[in-house]
Legacy VTK file of the C-alpha trace (Angstrom):
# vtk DataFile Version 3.0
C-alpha trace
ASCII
DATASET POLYDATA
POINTS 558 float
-24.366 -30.939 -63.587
-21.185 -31.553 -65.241
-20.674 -33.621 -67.780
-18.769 -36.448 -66.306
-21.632 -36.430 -63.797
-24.032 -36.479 -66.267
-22.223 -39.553 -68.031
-22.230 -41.191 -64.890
-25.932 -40.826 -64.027
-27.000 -41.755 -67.716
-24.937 -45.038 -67.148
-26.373 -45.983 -64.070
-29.925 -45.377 -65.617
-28.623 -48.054 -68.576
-27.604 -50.547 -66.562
-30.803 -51.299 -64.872
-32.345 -54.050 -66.485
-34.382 -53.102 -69.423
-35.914 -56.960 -69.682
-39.880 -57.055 -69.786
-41.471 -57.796 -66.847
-43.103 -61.193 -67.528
-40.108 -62.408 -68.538
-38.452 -64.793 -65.922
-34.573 -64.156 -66.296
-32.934 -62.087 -69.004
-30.527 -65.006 -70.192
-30.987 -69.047 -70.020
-27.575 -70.553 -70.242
-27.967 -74.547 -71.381
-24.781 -76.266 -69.909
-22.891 -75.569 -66.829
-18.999 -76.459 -67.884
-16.300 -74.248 -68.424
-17.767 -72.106 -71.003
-21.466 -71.706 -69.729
-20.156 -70.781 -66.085
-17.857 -68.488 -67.586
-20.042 -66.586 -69.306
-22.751 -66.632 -66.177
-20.185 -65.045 -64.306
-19.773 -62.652 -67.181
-23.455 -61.516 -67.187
-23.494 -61.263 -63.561
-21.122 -59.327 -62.390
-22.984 -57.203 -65.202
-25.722 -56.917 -63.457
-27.740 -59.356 -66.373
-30.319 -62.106 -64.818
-29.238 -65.762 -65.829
-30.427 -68.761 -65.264
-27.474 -72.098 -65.681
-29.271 -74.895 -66.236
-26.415 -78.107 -65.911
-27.952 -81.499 -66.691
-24.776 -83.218 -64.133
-25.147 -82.331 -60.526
-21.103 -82.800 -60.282
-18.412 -81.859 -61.946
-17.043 -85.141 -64.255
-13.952 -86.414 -63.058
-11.844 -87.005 -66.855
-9.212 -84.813 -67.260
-9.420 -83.037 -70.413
-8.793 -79.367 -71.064
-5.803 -78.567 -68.597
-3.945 -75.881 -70.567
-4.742 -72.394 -69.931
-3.224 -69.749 -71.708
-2.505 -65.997 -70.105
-5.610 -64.738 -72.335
-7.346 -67.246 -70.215
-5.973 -65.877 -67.277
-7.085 -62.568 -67.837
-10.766 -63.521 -68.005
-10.037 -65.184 -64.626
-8.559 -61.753 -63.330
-11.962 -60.423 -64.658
-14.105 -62.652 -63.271
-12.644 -62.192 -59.855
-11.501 -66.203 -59.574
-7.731 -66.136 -60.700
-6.229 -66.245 -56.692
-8.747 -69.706 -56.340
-7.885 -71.071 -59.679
-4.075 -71.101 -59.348
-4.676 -72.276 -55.946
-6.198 -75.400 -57.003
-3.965 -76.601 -59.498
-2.501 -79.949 -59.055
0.728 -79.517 -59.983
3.238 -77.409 -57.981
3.925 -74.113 -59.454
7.957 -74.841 -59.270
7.853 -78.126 -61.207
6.525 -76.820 -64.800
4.043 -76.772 -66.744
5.827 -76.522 -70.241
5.702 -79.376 -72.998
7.536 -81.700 -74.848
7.698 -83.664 -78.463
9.365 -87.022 -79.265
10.052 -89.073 -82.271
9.428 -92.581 -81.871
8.857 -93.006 -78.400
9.018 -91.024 -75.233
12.453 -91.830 -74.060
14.057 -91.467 -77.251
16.929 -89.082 -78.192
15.303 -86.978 -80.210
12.838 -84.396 -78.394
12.282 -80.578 -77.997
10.040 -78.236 -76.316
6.709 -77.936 -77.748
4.254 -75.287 -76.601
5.991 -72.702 -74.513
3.185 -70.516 -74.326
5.713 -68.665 -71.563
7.272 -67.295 -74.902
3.967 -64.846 -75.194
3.844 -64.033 -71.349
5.448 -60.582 -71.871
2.237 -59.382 -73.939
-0.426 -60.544 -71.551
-1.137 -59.363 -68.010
-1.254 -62.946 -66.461
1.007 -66.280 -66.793
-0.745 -69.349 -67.660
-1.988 -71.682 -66.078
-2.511 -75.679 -65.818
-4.906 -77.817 -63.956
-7.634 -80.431 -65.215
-11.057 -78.783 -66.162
-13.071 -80.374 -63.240
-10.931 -78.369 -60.899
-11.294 -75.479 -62.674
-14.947 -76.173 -62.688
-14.907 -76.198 -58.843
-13.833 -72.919 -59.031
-16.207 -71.409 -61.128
-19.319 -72.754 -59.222
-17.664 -70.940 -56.575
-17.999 -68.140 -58.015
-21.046 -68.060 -59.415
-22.609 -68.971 -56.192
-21.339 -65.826 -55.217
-23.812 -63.766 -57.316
-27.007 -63.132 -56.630
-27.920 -62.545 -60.273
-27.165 -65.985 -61.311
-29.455 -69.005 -60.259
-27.965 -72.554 -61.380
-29.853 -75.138 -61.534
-27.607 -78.235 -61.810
-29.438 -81.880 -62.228
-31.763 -80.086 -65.043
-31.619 -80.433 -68.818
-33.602 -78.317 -71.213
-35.480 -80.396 -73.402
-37.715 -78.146 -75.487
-36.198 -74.646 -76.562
-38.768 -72.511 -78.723
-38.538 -68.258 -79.484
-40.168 -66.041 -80.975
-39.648 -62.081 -81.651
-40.159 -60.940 -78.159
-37.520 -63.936 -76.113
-37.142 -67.231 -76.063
-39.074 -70.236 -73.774
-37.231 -73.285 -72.249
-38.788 -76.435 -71.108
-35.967 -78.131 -68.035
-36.428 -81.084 -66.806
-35.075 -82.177 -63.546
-32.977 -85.976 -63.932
-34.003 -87.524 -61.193
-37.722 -86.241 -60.337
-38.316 -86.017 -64.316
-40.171 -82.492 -62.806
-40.418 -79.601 -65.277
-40.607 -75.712 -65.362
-40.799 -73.323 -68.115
-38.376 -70.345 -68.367
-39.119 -67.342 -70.618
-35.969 -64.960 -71.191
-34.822 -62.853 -73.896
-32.055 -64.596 -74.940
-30.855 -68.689 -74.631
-27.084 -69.583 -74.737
-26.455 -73.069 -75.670
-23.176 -73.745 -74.015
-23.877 -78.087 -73.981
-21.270 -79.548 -75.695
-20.068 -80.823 -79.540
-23.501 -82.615 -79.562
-25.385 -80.030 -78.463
-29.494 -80.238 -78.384
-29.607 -76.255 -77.937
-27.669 -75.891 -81.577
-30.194 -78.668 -82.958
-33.619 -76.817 -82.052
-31.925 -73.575 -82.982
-31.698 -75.339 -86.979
-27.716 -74.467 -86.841
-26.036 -76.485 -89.045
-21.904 -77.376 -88.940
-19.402 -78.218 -91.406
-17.701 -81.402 -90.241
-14.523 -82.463 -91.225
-13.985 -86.669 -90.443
-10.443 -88.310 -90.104
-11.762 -91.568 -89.776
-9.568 -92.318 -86.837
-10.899 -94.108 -83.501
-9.217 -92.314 -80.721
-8.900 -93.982 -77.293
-8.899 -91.800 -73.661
-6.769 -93.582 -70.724
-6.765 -92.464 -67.741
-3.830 -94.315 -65.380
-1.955 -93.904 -62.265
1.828 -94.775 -62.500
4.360 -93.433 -60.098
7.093 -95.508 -62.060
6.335 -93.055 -65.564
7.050 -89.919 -62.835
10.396 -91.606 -62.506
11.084 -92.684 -65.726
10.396 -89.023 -66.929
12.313 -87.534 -64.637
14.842 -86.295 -67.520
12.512 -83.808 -68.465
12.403 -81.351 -65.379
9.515 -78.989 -65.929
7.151 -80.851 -68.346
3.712 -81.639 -67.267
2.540 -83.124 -71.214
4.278 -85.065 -74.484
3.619 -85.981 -77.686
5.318 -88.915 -79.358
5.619 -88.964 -82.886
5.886 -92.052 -85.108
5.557 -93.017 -88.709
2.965 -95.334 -88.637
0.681 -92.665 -86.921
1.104 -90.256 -90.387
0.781 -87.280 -87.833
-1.667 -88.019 -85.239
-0.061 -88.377 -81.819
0.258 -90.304 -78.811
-0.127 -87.650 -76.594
0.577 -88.076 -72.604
-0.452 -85.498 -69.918
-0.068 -85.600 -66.244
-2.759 -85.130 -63.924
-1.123 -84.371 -61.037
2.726 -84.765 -60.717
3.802 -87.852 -60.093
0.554 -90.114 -59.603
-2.339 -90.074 -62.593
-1.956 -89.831 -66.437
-3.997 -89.306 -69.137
-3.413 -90.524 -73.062
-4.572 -89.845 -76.451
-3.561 -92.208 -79.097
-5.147 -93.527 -82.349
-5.895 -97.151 -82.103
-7.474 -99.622 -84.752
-11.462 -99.328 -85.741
-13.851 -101.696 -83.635
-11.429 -101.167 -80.640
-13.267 -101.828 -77.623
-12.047 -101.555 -73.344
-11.880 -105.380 -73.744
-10.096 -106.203 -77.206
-6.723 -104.488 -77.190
-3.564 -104.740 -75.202
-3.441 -100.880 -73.993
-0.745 -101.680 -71.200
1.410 -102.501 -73.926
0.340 -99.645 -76.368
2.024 -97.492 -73.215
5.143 -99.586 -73.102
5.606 -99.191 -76.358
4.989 -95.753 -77.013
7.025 -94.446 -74.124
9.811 -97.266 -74.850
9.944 -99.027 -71.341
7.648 -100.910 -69.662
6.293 -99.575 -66.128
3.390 -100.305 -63.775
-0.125 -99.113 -64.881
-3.574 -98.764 -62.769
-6.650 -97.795 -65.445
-8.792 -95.577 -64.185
-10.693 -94.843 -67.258
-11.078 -96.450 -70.929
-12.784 -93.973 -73.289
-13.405 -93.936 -77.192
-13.703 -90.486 -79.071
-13.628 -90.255 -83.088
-11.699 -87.509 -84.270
-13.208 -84.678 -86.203
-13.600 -81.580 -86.532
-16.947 -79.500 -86.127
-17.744 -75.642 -87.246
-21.203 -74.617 -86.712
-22.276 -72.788 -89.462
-23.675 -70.068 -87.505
-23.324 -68.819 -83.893
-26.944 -66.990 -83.904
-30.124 -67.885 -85.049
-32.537 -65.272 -84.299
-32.703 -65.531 -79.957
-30.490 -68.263 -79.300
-26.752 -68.649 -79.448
-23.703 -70.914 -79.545
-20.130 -71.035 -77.608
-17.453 -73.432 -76.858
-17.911 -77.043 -78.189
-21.902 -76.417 -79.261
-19.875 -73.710 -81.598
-16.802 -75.475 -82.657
-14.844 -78.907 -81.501
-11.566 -80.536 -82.414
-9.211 -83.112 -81.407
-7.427 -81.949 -77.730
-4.111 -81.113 -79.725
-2.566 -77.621 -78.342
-5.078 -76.442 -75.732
-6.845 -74.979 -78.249
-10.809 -75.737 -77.393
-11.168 -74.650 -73.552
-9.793 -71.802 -74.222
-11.413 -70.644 -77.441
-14.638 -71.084 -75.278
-13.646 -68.697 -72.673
-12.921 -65.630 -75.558
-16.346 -67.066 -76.639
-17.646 -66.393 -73.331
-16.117 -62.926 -72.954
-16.708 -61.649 -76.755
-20.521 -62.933 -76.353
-21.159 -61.902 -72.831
-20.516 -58.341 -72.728
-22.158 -57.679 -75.875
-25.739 -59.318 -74.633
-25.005 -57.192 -71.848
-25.292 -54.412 -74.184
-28.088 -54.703 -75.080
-30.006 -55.725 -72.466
-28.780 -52.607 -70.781
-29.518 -50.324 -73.575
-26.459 -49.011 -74.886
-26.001 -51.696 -77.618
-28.183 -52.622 -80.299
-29.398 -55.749 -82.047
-26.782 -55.585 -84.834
-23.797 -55.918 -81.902
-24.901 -59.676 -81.512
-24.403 -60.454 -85.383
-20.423 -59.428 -84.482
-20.391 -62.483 -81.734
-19.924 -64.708 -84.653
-18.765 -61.911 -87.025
-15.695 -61.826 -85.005
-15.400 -65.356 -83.564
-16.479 -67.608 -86.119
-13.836 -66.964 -88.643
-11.183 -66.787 -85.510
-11.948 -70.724 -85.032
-11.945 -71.606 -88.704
-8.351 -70.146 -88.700
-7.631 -72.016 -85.380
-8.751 -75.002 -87.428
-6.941 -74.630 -90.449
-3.829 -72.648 -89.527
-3.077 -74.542 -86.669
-4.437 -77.427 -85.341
-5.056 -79.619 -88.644
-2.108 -78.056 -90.133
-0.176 -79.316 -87.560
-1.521 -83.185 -88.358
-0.360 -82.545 -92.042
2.955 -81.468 -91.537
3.548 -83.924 -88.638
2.352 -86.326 -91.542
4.782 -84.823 -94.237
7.811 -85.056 -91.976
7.330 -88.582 -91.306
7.096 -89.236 -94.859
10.024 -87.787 -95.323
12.514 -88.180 -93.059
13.535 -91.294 -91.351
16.656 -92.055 -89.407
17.252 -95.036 -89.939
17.643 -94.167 -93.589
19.161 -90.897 -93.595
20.841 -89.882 -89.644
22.165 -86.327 -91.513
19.375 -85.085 -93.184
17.030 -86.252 -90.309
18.855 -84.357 -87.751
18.747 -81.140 -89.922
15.009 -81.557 -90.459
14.167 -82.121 -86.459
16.865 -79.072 -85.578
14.427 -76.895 -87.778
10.834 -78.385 -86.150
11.850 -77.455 -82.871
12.521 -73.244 -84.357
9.020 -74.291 -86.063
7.398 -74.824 -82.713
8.739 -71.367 -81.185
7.325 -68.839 -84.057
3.987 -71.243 -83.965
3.505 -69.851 -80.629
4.239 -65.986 -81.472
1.593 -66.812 -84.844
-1.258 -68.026 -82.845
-2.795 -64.598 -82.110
-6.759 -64.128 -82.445
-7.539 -61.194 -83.647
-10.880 -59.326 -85.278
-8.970 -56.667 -87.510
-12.026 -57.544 -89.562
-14.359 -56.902 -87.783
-17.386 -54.547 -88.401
-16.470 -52.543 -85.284
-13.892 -52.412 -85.206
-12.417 -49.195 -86.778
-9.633 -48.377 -88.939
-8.324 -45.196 -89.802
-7.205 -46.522 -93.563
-8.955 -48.364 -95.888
-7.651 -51.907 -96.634
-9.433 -55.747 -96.569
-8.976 -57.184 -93.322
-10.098 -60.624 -91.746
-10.599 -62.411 -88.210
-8.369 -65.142 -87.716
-6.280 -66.982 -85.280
-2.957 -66.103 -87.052
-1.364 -63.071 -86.295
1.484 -61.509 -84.381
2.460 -60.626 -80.634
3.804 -56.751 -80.554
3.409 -53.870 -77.884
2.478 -51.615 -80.245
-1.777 -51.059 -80.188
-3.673 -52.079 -82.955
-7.278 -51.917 -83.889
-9.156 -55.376 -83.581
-6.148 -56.954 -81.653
-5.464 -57.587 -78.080
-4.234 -55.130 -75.754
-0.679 -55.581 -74.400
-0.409 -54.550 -70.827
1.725 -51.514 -69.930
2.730 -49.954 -66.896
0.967 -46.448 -65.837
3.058 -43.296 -64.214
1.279 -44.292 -61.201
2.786 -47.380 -60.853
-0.260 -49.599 -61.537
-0.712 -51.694 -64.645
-3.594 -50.508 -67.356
-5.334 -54.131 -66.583
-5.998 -52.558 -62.831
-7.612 -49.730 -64.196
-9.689 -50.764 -67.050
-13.255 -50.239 -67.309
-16.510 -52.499 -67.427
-17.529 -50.518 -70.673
-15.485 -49.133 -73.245
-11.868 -47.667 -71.864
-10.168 -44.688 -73.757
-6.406 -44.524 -73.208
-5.453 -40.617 -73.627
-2.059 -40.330 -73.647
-0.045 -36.962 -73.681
-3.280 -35.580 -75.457
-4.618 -31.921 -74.631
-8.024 -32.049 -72.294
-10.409 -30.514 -75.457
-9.783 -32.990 -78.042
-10.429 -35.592 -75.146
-13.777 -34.266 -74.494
-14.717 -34.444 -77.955
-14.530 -37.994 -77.879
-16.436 -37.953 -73.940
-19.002 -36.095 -75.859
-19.429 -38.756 -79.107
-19.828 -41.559 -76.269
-22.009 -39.486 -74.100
-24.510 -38.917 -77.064
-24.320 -42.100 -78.274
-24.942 -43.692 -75.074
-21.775 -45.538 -74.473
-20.199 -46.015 -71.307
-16.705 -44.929 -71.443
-13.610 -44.625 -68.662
-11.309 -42.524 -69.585
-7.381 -42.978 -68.357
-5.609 -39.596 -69.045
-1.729 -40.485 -69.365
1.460 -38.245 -69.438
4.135 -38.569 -71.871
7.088 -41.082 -70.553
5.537 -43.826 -69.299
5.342 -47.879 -70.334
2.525 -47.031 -72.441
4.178 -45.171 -74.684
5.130 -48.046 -76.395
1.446 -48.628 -77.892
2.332 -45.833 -80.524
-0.622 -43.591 -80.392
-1.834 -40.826 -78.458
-5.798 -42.312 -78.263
-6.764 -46.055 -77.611
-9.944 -47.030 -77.452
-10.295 -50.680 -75.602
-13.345 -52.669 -76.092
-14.860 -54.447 -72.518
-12.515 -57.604 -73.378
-10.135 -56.252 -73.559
-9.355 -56.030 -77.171
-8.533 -52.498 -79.530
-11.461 -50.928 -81.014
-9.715 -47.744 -83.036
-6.226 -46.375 -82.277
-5.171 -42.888 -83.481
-1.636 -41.446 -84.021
-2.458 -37.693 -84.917
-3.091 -35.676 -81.450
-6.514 -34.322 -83.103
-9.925 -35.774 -83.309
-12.398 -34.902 -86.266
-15.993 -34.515 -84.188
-18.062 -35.640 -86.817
-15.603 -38.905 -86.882
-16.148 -39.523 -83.506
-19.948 -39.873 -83.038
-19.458 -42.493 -86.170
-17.152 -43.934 -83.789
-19.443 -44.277 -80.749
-22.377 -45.312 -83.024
-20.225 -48.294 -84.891
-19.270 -49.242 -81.015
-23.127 -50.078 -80.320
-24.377 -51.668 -83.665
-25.303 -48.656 -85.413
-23.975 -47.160 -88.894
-21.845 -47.401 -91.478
-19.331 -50.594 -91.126
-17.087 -49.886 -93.659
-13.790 -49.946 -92.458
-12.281 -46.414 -92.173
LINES 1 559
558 0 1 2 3 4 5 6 7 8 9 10 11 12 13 14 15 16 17 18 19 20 21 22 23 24 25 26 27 28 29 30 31 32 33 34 35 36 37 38 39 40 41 42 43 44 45 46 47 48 49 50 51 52 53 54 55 56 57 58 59 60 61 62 63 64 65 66 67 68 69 70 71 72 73 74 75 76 77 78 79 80 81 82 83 84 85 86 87 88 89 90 91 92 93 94 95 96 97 98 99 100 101 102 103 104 105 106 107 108 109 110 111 112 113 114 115 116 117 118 119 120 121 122 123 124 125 126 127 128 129 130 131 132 133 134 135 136 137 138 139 140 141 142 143 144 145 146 147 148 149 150 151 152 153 154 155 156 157 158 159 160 161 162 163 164 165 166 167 168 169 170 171 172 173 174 175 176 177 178 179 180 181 182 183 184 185 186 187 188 189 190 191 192 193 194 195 196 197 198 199 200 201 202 203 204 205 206 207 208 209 210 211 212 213 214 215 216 217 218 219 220 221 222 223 224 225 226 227 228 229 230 231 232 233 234 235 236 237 238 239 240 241 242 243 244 245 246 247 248 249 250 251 252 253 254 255 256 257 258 259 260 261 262 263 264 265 266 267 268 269 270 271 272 273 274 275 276 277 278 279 280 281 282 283 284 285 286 287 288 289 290 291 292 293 294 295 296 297 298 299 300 301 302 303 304 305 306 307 308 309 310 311 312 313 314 315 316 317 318 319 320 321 322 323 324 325 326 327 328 329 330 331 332 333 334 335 336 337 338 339 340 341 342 343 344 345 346 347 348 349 350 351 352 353 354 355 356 357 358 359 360 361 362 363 364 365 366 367 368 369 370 371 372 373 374 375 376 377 378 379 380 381 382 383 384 385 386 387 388 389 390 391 392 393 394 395 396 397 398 399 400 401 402 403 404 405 406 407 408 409 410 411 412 413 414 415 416 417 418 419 420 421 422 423 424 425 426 427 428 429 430 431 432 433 434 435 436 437 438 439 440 441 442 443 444 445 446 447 448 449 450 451 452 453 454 455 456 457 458 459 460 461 462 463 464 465 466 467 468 469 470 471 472 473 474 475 476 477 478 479 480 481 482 483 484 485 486 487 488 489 490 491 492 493 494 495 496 497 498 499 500 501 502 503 504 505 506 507 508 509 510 511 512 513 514 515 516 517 518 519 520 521 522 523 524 525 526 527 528 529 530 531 532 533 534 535 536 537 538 539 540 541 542 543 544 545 546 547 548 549 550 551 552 553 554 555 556 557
């Protein structure tokens, strides 16, 4: 038997499921939005048993969450859901989707572009995307209806979560029949929300940070704001900035184009659907008065949440059970879906074998830190400057210098874009062929070039097809222009270790020779786990490699 053959057969022999017997499923997941039917399609199409328990039989009409970024639309790609995602969006593809800022209100003179995510699209294999999260809801219970590992069980809560050092045991109880069952599995995902009861029985704490600002959630139809906004061609969501606010926004989004609206704003403490004039809080923030239908009144205090751990022992954490902030940038939704990724193929690991216990400590190893940044970097560093520039500048007072100063913030909200880039250059495997103290974070840069913990830019192959197409389920080695033996050595380190790997051989001359190395190593999200320059590979280096790759060994960086 060869030895490709043999690496085949010893990966189909790991990815049967490894789970005891008496256990019922291999993973609960607790919560059936975005992020818990993201990663159930994850760990099915993996071939992992899950059970989605959802305590909402439907998907909840308020549209939050509508910004998806191309990293986003790669795990779509993935999950085999992109062609009925962008299909559903509410918005015509032609009109827009970019973003705007305003001082003072809406239909003022001074306003840039904010957000133009399409800045990035060159470094990503998909555009991005927006639609409101029930929609894109509606497409992932499509899709995980499709697979027969995944049983959902929407209308159920969990309401007792235990574990021990064998699995876990959850207690769901149906809404409306109050019925129960028990579920044993190996492993329980809480993926229910910033209050979530899954984080509370786990014991996880979280690190709150309180603005002490009410925050109220409109939902409206107006066809007379389509008109009035008609100036700005291509914008689907604006944020208006004013001095009393001292940085938090009035932020409008549309819904669909030209019908319903949604709005953020701060309004005064005690403020209740009944006690304030919100018609006029619109006029007055988009600086013209226009017809207004409510459809919703909501209340939301604005915070921020870390949990202080994304494990504990059996059970873990993603999206807002992990980590919640105020809806400013698109931030949250999408920091759940890399959640959802990063998490899912590593349980996968080790249910099928080839990882071991250790690889789950790098779920929050790697993603943790990435949100803190997103936090601090980013989101509440935006509030603070927002609030300094108001301070500062007013043009009423001083037309010259306020001019300069708003000239400046719109070149300020390009490079933000090109900075927001998670990344897990220090992560503990994640390997590095020199020495030097690295971190996770959110803040990084876009470049072609391929670099260990970072994502992988897409590149086209001499055969015409794009690396994304040909990527594997495990671990992916790019060889390119490399000789067949030094290859082989590294087939070898992930044969013994037993990782599975696909390997892309790659001539000279192509796209990809623009990552700068002759080996790349790409994890199963598609980020870099080691990159090499030099055309040879050290043997003893290499089985190090593999054995980092699966929780095992020495991780120092090298």
């Amino acid at each position: 038997m060869t030895l490709l053959a043999t690496m085949q057969a010893t990966r189909t022999i790991l990815m049967t499921h490894t789970s005891p017997a008496t256990f019922d499923t291999d993973v609960v997941i607790v919560g059936g939005g975005p992020v818990g039917l993201g990663l159930a399609i994850e760990l099915g199409q993996r071939g992992i048993r899950c059970i989605l328990a959802e305590r909402h039989t439907q998907t909840q009409p308020i549209p939050r969450g509508q910004n998806l970024t191309q990293r986003t639309m790669e795990h779509f790609h993935f999950w085999g859901a992109e062609p009925q995602l962008r299909a559903a969006r509410t918005i015509p593809p032609e009109y827009g989707i970019g973003g705007l800022t305003a001082y003072g209100t809406l239909l003022s003179n001074h306003h840039y572009d904010w957000l133009q995510r399409e800045l990035v699209k060159p470094y990503y294999f998909k555009d991005n995307e927006r639609l409101p999260q029930y929609e894109t809801e509606k497409v992932l219970r499509q899709r995980v209806a499709a697979l027969p590992t995944v049983k959902t069980l929407f209308g159920w809560g969990a309401e007792h979560i235990t574990q021990d050092d064998q699995g876990a045991t959850v207690t769901l109880t149906e809404r409306s029949s109050k019925q129960q069952q028990t579920i044993r599995a190996s492993y329980v995902v809480g993926c229910d929300g910033s209050r979530s009861p899954t984080r509370e029985q786990a014991g996880i704490t979280q690190t709150l940070s309180d603005h002490d600002r009410c925050m109220v959630l409109l939902v409206f139809k107006s066809q007379e704001l389509h008109t009035l906004l008609a100036r700005f061609p291509g914008k689907s969501f604006y944020n208006v900035l004013h001095p009393e606010l001292k940085g938090y926004w009035k932020f409008f989004g549309r819904v669909d184009l030209g019908n319903t609206w949604f709005f953020h704003a701060p309004v005064p403490m005690g403020t209740t659907a009944d006690n304030y004039d919100f018609k006029k809080y619109l006029h007055e923030s988009v600086g013209a008065e226009f017809e207004i239908e409510f459809q919703h009144i909501g209340f939301w205090d604005l915070r921020f949440a870390l949990a202080d751990q994304y494990r504990a022992g059996r059970i873990f954490i993603a999206g807002d059970a992990a980590h919640s902030h105020p809806p400013y940038g698109g931030y949250g939704v999408n920091s759940g879906f890399e959640d959802a990724r990063n998490l899912g193929w590593k349980l996968a690991a080790v249910l099928q074998g080839w990882g071991d216990d250790p690889l789950l400590d790098t779920y929050d190893a790697e993603r943790r830190p990435v949100f803190a940044s997103t936090i601090d970097d980013f989101i509440a560093k935006s509030i603070e400057t927002d609030k300094e520039f108001l301070e500062k500048f007013d043009p009423l007072k001083d037309q010259a210098s306020f001019e300069h100063a708003w000239a400046q913030r719109s070149q300020g909200a390009i490079g933000e874009v090109h900075a927001f880039e998670p990344n897990y250059e220090g992560s503990p495997i994640v390997w590095h062929n020199q020495a030097a103290s690295r971190i996770c974070s959110a803040k990084g840069s876009h470049l072609y070039k391929a670099r260990a913990g970072h994502h992988l830019a897409p590149a086209m192959l001499a055969n015409g097809r794009n690396v994304f197409d040909v990527l594997g389920d495990g671990f992916t080695l790019l060889a390119l222009g490399t000789d067949s033996t030094q290859t082989q050595v590294l087939m070898d380190a992930a044969a013994a270790a037993g990782v599975p790997l696909n390997v892309i051989h790659e001539p000279t001359g192509s796209e990809a020779g623009r990552y700068e190395a002759h080996w790349i190593l790409v994890r199963p999200d598609q980020f870099v786990a080691w990159v090499r320059e030099e055309q040879t590979i050290n043997p003893t280096l290499a089985h190090q490699l593999f054995k980092r790759l699966r929780g095992q060994g020495d991780h120092a960086a090298h």
